[in-house]
Legacy VTK file of the C-alpha trace (Angstrom):
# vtk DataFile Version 3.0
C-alpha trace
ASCII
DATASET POLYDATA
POINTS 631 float
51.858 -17.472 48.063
49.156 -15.163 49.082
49.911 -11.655 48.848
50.604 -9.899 52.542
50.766 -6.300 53.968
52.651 -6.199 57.371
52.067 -2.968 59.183
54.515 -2.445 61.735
52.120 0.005 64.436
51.567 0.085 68.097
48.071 1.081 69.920
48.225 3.055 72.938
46.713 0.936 75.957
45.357 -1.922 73.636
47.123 -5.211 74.652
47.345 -7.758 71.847
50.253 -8.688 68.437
50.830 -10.446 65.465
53.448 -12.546 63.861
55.277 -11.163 61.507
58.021 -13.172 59.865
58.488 -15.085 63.033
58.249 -11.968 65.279
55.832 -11.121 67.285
54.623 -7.242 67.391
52.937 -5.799 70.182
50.574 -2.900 69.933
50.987 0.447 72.413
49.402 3.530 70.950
47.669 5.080 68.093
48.308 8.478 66.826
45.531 10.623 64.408
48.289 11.979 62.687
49.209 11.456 58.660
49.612 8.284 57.815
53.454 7.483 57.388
54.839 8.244 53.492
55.807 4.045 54.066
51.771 3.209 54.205
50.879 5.211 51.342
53.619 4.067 49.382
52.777 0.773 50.097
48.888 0.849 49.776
49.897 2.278 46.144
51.734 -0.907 45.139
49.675 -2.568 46.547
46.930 -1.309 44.398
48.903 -1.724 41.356
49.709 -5.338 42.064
45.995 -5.681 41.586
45.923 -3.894 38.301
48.813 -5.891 37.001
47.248 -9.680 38.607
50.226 -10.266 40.699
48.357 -11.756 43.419
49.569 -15.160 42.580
52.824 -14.642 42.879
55.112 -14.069 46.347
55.434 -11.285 47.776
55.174 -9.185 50.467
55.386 -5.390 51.163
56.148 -4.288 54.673
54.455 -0.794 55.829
56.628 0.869 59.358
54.926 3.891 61.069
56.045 5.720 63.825
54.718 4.596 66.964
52.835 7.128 68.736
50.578 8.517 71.302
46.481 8.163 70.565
45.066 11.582 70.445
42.280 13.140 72.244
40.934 16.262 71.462
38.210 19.220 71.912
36.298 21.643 69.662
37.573 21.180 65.356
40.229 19.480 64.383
41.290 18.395 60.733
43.116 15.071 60.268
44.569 12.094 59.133
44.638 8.829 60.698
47.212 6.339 62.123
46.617 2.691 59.748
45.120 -0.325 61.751
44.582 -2.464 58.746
45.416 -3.128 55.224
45.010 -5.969 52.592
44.129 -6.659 49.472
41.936 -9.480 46.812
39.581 -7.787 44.677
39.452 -4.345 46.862
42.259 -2.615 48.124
40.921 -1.708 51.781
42.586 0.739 54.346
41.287 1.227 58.089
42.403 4.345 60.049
42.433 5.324 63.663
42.014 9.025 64.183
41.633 10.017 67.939
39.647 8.509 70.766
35.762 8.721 70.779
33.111 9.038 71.212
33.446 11.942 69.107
29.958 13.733 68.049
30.483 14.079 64.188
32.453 14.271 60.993
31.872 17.285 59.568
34.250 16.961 56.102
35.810 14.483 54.509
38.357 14.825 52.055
39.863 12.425 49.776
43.150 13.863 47.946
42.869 16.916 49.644
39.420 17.420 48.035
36.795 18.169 49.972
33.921 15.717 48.471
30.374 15.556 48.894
29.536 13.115 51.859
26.647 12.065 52.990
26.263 10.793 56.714
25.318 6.840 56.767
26.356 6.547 52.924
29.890 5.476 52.366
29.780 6.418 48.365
32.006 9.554 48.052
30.024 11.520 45.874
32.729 13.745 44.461
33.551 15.207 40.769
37.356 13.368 40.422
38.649 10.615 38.370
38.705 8.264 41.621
35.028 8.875 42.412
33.150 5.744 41.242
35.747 3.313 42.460
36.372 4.609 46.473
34.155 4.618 49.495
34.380 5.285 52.991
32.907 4.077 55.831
33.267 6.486 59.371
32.835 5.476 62.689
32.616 7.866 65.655
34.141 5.842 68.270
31.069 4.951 70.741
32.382 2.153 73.712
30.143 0.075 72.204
30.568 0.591 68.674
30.565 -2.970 66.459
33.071 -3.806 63.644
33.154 -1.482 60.998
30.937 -2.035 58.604
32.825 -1.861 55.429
34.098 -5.400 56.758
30.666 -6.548 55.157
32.124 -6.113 51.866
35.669 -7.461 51.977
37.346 -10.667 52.362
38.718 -9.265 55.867
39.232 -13.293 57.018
40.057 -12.922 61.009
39.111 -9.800 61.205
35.640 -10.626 62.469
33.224 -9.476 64.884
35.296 -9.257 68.095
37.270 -6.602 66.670
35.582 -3.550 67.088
37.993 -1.032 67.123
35.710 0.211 70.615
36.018 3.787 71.556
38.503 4.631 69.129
36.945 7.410 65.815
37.692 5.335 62.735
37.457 4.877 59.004
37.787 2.274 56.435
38.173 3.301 52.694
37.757 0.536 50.259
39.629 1.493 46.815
38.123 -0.426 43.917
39.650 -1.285 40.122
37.926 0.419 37.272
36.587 -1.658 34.851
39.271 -3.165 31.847
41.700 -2.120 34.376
45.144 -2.535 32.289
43.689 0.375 30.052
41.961 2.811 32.995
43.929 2.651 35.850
46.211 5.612 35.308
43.352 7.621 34.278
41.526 6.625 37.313
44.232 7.016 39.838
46.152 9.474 38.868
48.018 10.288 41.897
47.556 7.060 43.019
45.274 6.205 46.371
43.766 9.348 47.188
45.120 10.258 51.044
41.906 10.356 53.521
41.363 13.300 56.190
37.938 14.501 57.976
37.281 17.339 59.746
35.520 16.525 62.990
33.706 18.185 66.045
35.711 16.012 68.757
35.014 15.145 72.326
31.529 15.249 74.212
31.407 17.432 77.383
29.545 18.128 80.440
27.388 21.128 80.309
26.799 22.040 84.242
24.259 24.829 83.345
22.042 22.313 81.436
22.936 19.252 82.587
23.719 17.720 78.921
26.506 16.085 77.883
27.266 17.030 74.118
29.400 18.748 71.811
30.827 22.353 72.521
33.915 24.036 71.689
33.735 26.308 74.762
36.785 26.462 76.817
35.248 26.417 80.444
33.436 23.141 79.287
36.255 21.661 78.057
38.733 22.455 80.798
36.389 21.164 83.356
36.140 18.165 80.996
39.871 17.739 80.812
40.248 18.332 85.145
37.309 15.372 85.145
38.665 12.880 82.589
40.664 10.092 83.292
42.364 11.388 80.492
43.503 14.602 81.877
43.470 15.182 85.963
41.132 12.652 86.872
39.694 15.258 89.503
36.367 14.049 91.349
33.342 15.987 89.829
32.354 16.940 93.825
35.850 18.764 93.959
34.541 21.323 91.056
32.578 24.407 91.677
30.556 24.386 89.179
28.927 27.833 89.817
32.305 29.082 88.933
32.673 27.173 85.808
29.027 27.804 84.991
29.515 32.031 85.005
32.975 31.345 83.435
31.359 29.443 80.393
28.868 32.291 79.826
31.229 34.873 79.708
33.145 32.926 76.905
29.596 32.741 75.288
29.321 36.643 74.782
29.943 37.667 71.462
32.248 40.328 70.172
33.632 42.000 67.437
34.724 39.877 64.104
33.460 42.171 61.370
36.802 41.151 58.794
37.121 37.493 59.467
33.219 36.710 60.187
31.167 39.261 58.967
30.029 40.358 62.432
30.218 38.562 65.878
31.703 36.075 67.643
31.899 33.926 70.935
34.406 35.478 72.711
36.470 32.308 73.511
36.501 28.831 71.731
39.064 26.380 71.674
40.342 23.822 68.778
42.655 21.595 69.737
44.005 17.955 70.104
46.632 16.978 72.497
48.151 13.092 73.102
48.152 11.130 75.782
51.595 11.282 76.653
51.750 14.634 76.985
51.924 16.132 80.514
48.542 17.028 81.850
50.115 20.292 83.017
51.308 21.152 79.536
47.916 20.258 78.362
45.683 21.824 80.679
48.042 25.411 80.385
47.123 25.585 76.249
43.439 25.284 77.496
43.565 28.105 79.755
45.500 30.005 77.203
42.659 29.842 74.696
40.545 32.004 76.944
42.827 34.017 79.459
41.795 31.261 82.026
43.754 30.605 85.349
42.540 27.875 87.823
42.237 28.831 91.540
40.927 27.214 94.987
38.122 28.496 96.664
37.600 28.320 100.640
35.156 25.503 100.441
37.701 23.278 98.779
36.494 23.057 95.562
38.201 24.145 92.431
37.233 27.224 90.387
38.113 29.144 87.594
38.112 33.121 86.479
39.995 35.220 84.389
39.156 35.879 80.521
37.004 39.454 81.156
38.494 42.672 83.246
37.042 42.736 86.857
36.546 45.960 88.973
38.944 45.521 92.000
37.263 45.181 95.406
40.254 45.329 97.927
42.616 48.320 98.265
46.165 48.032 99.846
47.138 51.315 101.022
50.421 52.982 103.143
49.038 52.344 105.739
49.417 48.063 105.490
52.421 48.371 103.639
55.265 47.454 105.830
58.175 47.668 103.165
58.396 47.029 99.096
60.603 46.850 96.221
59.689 48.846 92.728
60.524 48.523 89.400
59.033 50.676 86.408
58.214 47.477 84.163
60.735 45.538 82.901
64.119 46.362 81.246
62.730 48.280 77.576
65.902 47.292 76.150
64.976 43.447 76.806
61.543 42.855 77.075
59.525 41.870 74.177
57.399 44.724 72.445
55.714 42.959 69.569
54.147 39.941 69.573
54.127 37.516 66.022
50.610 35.486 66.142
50.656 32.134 65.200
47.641 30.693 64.471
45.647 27.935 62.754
43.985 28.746 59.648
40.870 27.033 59.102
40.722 28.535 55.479
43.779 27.326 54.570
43.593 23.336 55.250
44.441 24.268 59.149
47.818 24.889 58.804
49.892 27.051 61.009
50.473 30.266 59.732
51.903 33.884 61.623
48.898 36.690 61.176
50.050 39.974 61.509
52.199 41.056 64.748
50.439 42.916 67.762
52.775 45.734 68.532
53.752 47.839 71.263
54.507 50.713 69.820
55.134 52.774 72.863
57.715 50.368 73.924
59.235 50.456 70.118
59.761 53.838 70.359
61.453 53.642 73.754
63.740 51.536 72.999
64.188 52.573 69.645
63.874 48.982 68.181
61.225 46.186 67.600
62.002 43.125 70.015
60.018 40.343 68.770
58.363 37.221 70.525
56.132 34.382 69.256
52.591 34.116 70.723
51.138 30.594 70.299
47.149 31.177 69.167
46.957 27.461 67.540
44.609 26.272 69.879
41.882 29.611 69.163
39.222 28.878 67.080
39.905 32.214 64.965
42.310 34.443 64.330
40.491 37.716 65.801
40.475 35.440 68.811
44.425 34.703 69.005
45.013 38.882 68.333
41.938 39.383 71.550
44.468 37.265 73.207
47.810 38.670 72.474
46.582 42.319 73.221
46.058 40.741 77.003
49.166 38.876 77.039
51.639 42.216 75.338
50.065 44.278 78.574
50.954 41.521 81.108
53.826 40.814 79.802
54.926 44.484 79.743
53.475 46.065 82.998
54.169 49.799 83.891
55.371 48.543 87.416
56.237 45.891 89.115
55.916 45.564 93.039
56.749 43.323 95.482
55.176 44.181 99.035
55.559 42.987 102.609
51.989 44.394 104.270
50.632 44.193 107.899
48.229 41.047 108.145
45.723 43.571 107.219
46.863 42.315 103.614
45.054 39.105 104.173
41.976 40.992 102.042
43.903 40.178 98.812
44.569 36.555 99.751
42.055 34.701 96.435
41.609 38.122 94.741
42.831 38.208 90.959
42.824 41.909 90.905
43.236 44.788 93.165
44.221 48.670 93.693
47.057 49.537 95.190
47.915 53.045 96.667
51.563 53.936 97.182
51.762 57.587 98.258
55.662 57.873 98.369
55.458 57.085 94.599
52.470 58.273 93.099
51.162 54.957 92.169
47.513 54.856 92.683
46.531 52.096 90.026
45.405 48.896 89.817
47.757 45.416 89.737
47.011 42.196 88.789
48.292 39.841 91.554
51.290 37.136 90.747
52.333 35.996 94.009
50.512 35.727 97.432
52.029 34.460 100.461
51.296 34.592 104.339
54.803 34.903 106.442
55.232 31.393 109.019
55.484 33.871 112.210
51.262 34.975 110.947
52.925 38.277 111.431
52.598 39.650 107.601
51.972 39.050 104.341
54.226 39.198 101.130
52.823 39.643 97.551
53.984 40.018 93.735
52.308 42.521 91.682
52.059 44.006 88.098
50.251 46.707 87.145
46.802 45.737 84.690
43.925 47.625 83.715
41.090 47.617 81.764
42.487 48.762 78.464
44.006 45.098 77.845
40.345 43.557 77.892
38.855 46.016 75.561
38.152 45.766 71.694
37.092 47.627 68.645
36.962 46.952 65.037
40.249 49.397 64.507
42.382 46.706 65.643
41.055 44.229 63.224
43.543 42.652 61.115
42.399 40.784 58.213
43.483 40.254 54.199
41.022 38.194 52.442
41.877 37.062 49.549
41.501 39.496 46.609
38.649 38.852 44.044
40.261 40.294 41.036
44.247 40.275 40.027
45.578 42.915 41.860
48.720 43.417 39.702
47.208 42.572 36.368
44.033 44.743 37.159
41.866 42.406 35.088
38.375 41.595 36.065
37.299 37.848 35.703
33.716 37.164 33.701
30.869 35.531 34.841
30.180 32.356 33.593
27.377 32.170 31.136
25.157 29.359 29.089
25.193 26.601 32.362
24.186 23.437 31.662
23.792 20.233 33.079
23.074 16.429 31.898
22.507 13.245 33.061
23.773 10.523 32.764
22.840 6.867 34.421
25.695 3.951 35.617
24.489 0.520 36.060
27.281 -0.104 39.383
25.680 -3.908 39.459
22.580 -6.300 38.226
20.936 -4.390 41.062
22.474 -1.121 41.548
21.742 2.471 39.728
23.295 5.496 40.039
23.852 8.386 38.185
26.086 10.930 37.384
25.609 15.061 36.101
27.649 16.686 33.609
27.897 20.419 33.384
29.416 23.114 30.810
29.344 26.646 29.472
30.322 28.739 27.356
33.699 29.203 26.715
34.870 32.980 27.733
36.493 35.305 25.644
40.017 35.018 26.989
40.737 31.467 26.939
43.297 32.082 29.453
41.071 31.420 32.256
39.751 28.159 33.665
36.684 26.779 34.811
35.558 25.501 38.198
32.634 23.740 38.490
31.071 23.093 42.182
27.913 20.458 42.646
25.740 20.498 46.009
23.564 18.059 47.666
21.901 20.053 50.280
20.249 22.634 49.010
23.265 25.405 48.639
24.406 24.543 51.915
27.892 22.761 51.155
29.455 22.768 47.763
31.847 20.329 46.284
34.420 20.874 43.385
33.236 18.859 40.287
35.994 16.669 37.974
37.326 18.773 34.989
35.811 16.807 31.847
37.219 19.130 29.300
38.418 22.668 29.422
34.859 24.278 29.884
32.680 20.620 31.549
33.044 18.591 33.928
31.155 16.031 35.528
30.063 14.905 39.337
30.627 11.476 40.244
27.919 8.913 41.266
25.032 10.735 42.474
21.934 8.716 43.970
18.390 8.448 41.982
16.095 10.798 43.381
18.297 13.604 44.183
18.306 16.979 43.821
21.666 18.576 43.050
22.975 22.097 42.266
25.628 23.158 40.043
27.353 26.282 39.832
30.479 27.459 38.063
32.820 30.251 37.925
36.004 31.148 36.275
39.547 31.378 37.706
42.831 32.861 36.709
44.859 31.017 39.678
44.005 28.422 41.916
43.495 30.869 44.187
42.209 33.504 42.191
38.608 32.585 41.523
35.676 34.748 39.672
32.039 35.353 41.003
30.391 31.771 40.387
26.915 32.056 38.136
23.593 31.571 39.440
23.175 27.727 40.425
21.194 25.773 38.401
18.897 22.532 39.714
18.492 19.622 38.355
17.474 15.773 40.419
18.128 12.462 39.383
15.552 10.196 37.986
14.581 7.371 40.238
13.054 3.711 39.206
14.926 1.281 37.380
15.380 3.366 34.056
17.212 2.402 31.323
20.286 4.806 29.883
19.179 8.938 29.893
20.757 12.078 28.468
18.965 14.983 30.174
19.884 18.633 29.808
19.216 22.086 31.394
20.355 25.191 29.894
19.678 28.506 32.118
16.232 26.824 33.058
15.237 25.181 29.562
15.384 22.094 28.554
16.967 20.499 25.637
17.523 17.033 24.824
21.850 16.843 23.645
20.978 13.368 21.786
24.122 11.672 23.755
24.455 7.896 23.848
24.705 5.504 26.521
27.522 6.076 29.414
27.079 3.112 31.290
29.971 2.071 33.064
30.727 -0.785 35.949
32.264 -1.512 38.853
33.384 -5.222 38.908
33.730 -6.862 41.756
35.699 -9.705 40.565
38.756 -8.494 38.926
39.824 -11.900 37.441
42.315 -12.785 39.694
43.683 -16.074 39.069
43.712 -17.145 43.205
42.385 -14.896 46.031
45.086 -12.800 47.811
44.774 -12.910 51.637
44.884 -10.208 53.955
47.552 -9.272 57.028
46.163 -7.117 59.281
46.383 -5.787 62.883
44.333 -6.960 65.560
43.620 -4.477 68.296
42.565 -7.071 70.896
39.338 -5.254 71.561
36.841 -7.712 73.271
33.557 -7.605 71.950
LINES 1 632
631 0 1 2 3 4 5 6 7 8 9 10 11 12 13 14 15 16 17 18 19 20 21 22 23 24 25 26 27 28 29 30 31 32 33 34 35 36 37 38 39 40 41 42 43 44 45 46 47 48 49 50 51 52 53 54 55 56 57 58 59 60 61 62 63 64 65 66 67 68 69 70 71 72 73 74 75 76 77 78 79 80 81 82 83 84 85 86 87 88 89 90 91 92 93 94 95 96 97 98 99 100 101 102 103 104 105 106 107 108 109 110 111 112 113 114 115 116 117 118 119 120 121 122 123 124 125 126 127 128 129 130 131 132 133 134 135 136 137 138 139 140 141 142 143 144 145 146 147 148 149 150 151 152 153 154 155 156 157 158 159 160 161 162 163 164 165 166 167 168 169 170 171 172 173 174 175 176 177 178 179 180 181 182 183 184 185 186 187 188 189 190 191 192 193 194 195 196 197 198 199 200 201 202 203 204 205 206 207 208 209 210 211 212 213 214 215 216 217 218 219 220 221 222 223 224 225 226 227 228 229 230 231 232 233 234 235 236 237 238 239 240 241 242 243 244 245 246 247 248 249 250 251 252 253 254 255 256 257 258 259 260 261 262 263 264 265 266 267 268 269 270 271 272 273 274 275 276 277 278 279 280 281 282 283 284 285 286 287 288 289 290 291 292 293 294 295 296 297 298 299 300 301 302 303 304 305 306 307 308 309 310 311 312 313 314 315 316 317 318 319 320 321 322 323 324 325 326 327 328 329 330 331 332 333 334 335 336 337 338 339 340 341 342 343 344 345 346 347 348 349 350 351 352 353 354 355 356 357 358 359 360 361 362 363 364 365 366 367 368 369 370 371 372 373 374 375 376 377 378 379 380 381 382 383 384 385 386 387 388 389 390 391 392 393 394 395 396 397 398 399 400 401 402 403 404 405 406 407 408 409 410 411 412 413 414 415 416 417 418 419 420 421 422 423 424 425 426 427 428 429 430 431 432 433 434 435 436 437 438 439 440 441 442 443 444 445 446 447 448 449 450 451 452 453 454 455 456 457 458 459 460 461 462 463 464 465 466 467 468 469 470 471 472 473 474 475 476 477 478 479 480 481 482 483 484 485 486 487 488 489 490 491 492 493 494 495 496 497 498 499 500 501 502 503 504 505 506 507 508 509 510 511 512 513 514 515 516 517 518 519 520 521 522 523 524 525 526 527 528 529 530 531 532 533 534 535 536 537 538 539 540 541 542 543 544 545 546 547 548 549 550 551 552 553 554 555 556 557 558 559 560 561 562 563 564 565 566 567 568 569 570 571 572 573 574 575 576 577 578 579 580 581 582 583 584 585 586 587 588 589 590 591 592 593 594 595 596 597 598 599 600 601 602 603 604 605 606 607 608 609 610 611 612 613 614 615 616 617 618 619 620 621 622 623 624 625 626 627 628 629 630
């Protein structure tokens, strides 16, 4: 019997099943989430099965993931994918879903948490690791009318034919071949077993009113009016938008400040990174959005919907004693229970986006008031930097703790402040002559007077200088130890050619130096494809070499190296040193460069293959799920 992979998985909104055991499985939704510890477990025996030429005899491995919401998203996100398909005869092949498209790019992909060196319409993963020859990955961004994926060219994918496209839904498929003499190489060449896939990706295309272009942009006006459009968030008619409004709010995020610690300069003042799922209330949704910027929704007499908020604005309208019919005061809220500090939670794109708590914005006024620290958590996950989630906490400590509270019953002559965000308000009985932002507005049923909520705001919450920075990059020597790490010295590279098939050449580049005087430290060795741009980290091939991958013919790479005491305590990396690949149909070549001169190393023939029959004794058939996408 054939060898079978049944994943158990449900696609949001996509009718359609399959049979499995007897039992028929519907499909419901389809998260971008890590795939399940189940699918990776099983894609790993799966893999080995191969290796050991079980695919004769009967079995079957069962893969169960969570079912879950598909994802949608705006701005940068990092992640894995929900499984649509796997199966297995001579290439172990995976297909992933990871959010709704049509997305505009993948920016990063990363194979066993390494980042590797990808190169858009090329599904060879040009990477440094054990793994690198024998896995490729083919991305699709998730366009309505997208065809099949195309790495179904190359596998024995059965039904799985041209009517399933997999349309508007981002997705990848990563073939995993066997190295060659497998039963001797393929421990060494999957160590850890499959390598896990994850991109990073710009997300969702939106509407730019101010130049009429749809495309990419992480700016929160854009996207909120995206999300109050879509028929994915509020489904609002585009007529019911002002756009002026949503035009001047999207420039203001535009302005850059501040960012000298975490950027080395400026900023926009507001982006927003974020994915949400469909099942998630829109409300919920749409009030992250507007947190990312200080944003707050509002109708405007014509109708139409606007937004403001995110910058301080001069008040215009002035409630004085002489509208004021009656109020209630308060002198800001109860010191002994309010919070006074403020621990930022935030998304750190140097640290694989995880979730980590920056440094707390304090009060310290109210700390020393009431003679303790009262701590609250301020959700900045959705900011595109950290300096942006402690902008946005410094707003949210002085609304959160005003100086006064008011509640006022005025004359109808307090219909001025009906729409207004802020205003001044002049209480003579109390000395208050300051200016409030407004909470609550509400005309009585008699029309004979007006009530509203107020808390006192000014300007200082908006402003922003470098002093209240906070940020601790990462140290470039050992602080404790005090020891310096060396430059690397005596770079150099060779090449080496792979015949991959009767037609196919690539090639890969080894690199080494000179070992250091304390052999205590390590080497890293990083390879780049674009001219310096984006750098890769090369497979250790020896304590002091390593070596790329499969690199095209014809293209220039360079390789640079430092040394490391930690993982995360890395030297100054050398000078980078060039080198391209030969193109033509060359026979085997050992090429070196040493610090720019070249020297011929004498080594042998490398030549290694990737086989694409693995000897299997009868052809193992593939299980897979079927989306029910019409062509």
């Amino acid at each position: 019997m054939p060898m079978v992979i049944a994943p158990a998985l449900v696609a949001a909104g996509v009718s359609g099943g399959i049979a499995i055991g007897g039992t028929i499985v519907s499909f419901a939704s389809i998260a971008a989430y890590g795939v399940s510890l189940g699918a990776t477990m099983g894609a790993n025996l799966l893999l080995r099965s191969l290796e050991k030429r079980k695919a004769t005899s009967n079995q079957q491995i069962t893969v169960r993931q969570a079912i879950t919401a598909r994802v949608r998203g705006y701005g940068r996100a990092k992640m894995g994918g929900a499984m649509f398909y796997m199966g297995a005869t001579r290439t172990l092949a995976q297909g992933f879903i990871f959010c709704e498209g049509p997305i505009d790019a993948y920016e990063e992909v990363w194979l066993a948490d390494k980042k590797i060196i990808y190169t858009e319409g090329s599904n060879f993963c040009f990477a440094g690791w054990s793994w690198t020859n024998y896995v490729m990955v083919d991305l699709q961004i998730g366009a309505v009318g997208q065809s099949r994926n195309p790495a179904f060219d190359h596998i024995d994918h059965y039904w799985w034919d041209g009517t399933h496209q997999n349309q508007g839904l981002a997705n990848a498929v990563m073939r995993c071949y066997l190295p060659n003499n497998a039963e001797t190489n393929f421990t060494k060449t999957y160590q850890n077993g499959v390598p896990a896939l994850r991109v990073v990706a710009r997300l969702s295309l939106v509407y730019d009113p101010r130049s009429g272009a749809t495309e990419w942009s992480d700016n929160p006006g854009l996207c909120i009016r995206d999300y109050l459009t879509s028929s994915r968030g509020f489904n609002i008619p585009a007529s019911r938008i002002n756009d002026a409004s949503f035009m001047a709010f999207a420039t203001m995020c535009d302005i850059l400040v501040a960012n000298t610690q975490e950027t080395g300069g400026h900023e926009q003042r507001y982006r927003v990174w974020m994915t949400y799922t469909l099942d998630e209330q829109p409300s919920d949704v749409l009030r992250r959005l507007l947190a990312s910027c200080d944003g707050e929704i509002y109708p405007l007499p014509d109708g139409t919907i606007g937004i403001r908020g995110g910058v301080w604005e001069d008040p215009t309208v002035t409630i004085t004693d002489d509208m004021i019919l009656g109020y209630e005061v308060q002198t800001g809220r109860d010191k002994l229970s309010a919070f006074n500090q403020l621990r930022i939670r935030y998304t750190a794109k140097n640290n694989d986006y995880q979730v980590q708590e920056g440094g707390a914005w304090n009060d310290t006024a109210a700390q020393t008031e009431s003679g303790q620290i009262i701590p609250q958590d301020f959700d900045g996950t959705m900011c595109a930097s950290y300096m942006q989630a402690r902008r946005l906490a410094k707003i949210a400590m002085h609304k959160g703790n005003p100086q006064w509270l008011l509640t006022l019953t005025t004359s109808m002559a307090g219909l001025n402040a009906l729409g207004e965000r802020i205003i001044r308000c002049k209480l003579d009985d109390l000395g208050i002559d300051a200016t409030f932002y407004v909470q609550k507005f509400e005309i009585a049923g008699d029309l004979k007077s007006c009530s509203m909520t107020l808390a006192s705001l000014n300007s200082d919450a908006y402003e922003w200088t470098t002093s209240e920075e906070y940020w601790s990059p990462p140290p470039a020597t050992d602080a404790e130890d005090g020891f310096t790490i060396p430059v690397p010295t005596g770079l150099a590279l060779h090449i080496v050619q792979l015949q991959l098939g009767s037609n196919l050449i690539a090639f890969e580049i080894g690199a080494s130096v000179t070992a250091p005087d304390d052999a205590s430290f390590g080497a890293l060795f990083q390879i780049s494809l674009d001219g310096g741009v984006t750098w890769a980290d090369m497979s250790p091939d020896g304590v002091w070499s390593a070596n790329s991958g499969i690199i095209a013919s014809e293209t220039a790479c360079q390789v640079q190296a430092a040394f490391k005491a930690s993982a995360s305590n890395i030297g100054t990396f050398c000078p980078p040193v060039s080198i391209t690949t030969p193109g033509g149909s060359l026979g085997p070549v050992a090429l070196a460069l040493s610090e720019g001169a070249n020297q011929d190393y004498g080594l042998a023939s490398a030549a290694a293959t990737i086989s694409d029959d693995f000897g299997l004794a009868s052809v193992a058939s593939i299980a897979s799920i079927d989306l029910g996408l019409a062509s």
